[in-house]
C-alpha positions in Angstrom: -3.8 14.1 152.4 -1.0 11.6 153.2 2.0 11.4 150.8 2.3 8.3 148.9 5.9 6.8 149.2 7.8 5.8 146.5 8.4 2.4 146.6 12.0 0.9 145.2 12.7 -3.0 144.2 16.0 -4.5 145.3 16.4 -6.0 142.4 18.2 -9.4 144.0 17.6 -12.9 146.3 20.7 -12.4 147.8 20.2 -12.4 151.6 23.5 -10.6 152.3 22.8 -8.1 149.7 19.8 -7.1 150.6 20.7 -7.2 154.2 23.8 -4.6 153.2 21.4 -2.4 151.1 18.6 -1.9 153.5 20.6 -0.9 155.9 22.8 1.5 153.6 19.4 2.8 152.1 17.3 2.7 155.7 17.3 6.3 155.7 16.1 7.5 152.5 12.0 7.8 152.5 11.3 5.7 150.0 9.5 1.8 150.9 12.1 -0.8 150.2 11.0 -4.1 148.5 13.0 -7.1 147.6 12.6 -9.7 144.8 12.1 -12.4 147.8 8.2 -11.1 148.6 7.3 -11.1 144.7 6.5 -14.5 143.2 6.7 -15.3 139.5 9.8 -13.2 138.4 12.3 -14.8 136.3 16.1 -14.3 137.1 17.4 -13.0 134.0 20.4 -14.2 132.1 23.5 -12.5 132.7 24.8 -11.9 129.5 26.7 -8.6 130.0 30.7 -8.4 129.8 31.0 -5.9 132.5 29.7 -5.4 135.6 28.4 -2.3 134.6 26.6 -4.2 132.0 24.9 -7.0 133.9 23.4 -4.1 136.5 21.8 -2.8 133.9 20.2 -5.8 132.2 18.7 -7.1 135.4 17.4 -3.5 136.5 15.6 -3.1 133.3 14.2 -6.9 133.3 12.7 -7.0 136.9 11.9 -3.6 136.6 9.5 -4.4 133.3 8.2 -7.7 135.1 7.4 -5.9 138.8 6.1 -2.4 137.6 8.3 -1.4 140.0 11.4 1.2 140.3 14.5 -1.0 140.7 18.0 -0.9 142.0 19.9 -3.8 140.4 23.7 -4.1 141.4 26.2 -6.3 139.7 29.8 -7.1 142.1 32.4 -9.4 142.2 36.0 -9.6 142.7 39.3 -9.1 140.3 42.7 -10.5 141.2 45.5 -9.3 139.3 47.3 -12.6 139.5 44.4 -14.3 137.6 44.3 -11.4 135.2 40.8 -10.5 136.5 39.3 -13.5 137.3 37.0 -14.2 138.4 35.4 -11.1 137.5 31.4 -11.0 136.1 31.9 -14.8 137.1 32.4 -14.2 140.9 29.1 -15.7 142.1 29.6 -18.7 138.9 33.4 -19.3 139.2 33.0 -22.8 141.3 29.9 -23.7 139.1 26.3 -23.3 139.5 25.0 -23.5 143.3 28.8 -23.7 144.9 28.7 -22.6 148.0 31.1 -19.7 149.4 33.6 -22.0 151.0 33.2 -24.2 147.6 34.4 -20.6 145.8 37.1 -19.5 148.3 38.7 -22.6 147.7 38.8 -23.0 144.0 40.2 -19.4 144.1 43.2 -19.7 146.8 43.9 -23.0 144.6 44.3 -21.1 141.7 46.5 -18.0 143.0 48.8 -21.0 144.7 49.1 -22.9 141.5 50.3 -19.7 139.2 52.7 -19.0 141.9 52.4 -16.0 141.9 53.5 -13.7 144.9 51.2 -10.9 143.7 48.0 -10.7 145.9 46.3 -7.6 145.0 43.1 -7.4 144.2 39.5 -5.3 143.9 36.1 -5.8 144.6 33.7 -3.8 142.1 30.2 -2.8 142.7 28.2 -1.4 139.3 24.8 -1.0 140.0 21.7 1.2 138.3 18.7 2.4 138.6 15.6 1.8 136.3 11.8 3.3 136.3 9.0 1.4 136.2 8.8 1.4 132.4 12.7 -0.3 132.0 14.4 2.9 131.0 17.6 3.3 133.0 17.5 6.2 134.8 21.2 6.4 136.8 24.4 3.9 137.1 27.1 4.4 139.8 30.2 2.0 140.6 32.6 1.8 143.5 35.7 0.2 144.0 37.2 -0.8 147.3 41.4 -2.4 146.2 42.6 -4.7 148.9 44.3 -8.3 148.8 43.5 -11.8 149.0 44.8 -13.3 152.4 46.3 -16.6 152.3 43.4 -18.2 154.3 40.4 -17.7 154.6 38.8 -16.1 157.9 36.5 -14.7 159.8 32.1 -15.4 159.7 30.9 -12.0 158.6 29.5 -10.8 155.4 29.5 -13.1 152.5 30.8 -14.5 149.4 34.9 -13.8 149.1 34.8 -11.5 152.4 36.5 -14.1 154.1 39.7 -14.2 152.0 39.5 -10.3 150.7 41.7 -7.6 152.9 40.7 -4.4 152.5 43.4 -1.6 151.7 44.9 -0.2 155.4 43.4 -3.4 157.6 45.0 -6.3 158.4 41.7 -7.9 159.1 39.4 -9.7 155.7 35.8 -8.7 155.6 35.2 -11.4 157.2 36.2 -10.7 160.4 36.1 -6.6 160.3 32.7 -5.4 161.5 29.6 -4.4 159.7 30.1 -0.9 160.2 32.9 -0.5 158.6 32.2 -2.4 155.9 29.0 -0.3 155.6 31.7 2.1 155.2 34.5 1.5 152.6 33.0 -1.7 151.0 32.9 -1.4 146.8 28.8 -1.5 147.2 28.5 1.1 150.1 30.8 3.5 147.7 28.5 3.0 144.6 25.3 3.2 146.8 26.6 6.3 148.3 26.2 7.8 145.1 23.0 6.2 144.5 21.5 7.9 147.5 22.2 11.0 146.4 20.7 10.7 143.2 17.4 8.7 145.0 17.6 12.0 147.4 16.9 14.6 144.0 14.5 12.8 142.8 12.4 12.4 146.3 12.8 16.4 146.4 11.6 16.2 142.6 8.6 13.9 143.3 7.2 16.5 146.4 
């Protein structure tokens, strides 16, 4: 009798996401699905005031509308100079639909204008797990600190990669390559952890 395998919702539309998490989670023997083959899903409001908190609201929501596990992450970046904007906002913080370049740019103009000679910064990854039923069944986070270059560059990745240098690189996500950002990234450390929690519960479920 062949073994059913579990199937697991990434919980998101986001094209570089889900490229960076099938390819973290390509190993593990469970059937990956995203939210772009299932029609009829709402995007829930993200209400939470952490990262941590937003993870879990949208695991739980497209978890209870699919009928299927899901991993939902919430990530964005935090620059000391804008005391931790643009945080949960980081996808939001040029407006609704910006586009990366449209976000890169409001931020740079904002570090500039407080004129402030402190560049550090983080990018945060929360994400969780939740069954079928909605009930959250693990969270993880990872951090990767760094700094915000002075211009953006590079065509790799996504979002702030272009701007963000990662701690002991002189090089912005943009332009290091996508194994080592499968590597030290803030969502390859919290998936890291995710995958060994996904890996109990496979040896659970045979």
């Amino acid at each position: 009798m062949t073994k059913r395998v579990p199937e697991l919702l990434i919980a998101t539309k986001n094209a570089g996401k889900i490229k960076e998490l099938e390819k973290l989670l390509a190993e593990l023997p469970f059937r990956l699905r995203s939210l772009n083959g299932i029609t009829n899903v709402i995007e829930p409001e993200e209400t939470g005031a952490t990262f941590a908190e937003n993870a879990v609201l949208k695991a739980r929501s497209y978890a209870l509308q699919t009928g299927l596990s899901a991993l939902a992450d919430d990530s964005g970046l935090e620059v000391e100079a804008l005391r931790g904007a643009p945080g949960v906002f980081s996808a939001r913080y040029a407006g609704e639909g910006a586009t990366d370049a449209e976000k890169i740019e409001k931020l740079l103009k904002e570090i500039n204008e407080t004129q402030n000679v402190n560049r550090r910064a983080r990018f945060v990854c929360a994400m969780a797990i939740a069954d079928a039923e909605g009930e959250i069944q693990f969270t993880a986070e990872g951090v990767c600190d760094g700094k915000i270059a002075l211009t953006a560059s590079g065509a790799n990745g996504f979002g702030y990669d272009p701007i963000f240098i990662p701690d002991g690189f002189s090089e912005t996500f943009g332009e290091l390559s996508g194994d080592i950002k499968q590597q030290i990234s803030h969502r390859a450390r919290a998936t890291a952890k995710i995958i060994q929690y996904l890996c109990g519960i496979y040896v659970a479920l045979s």
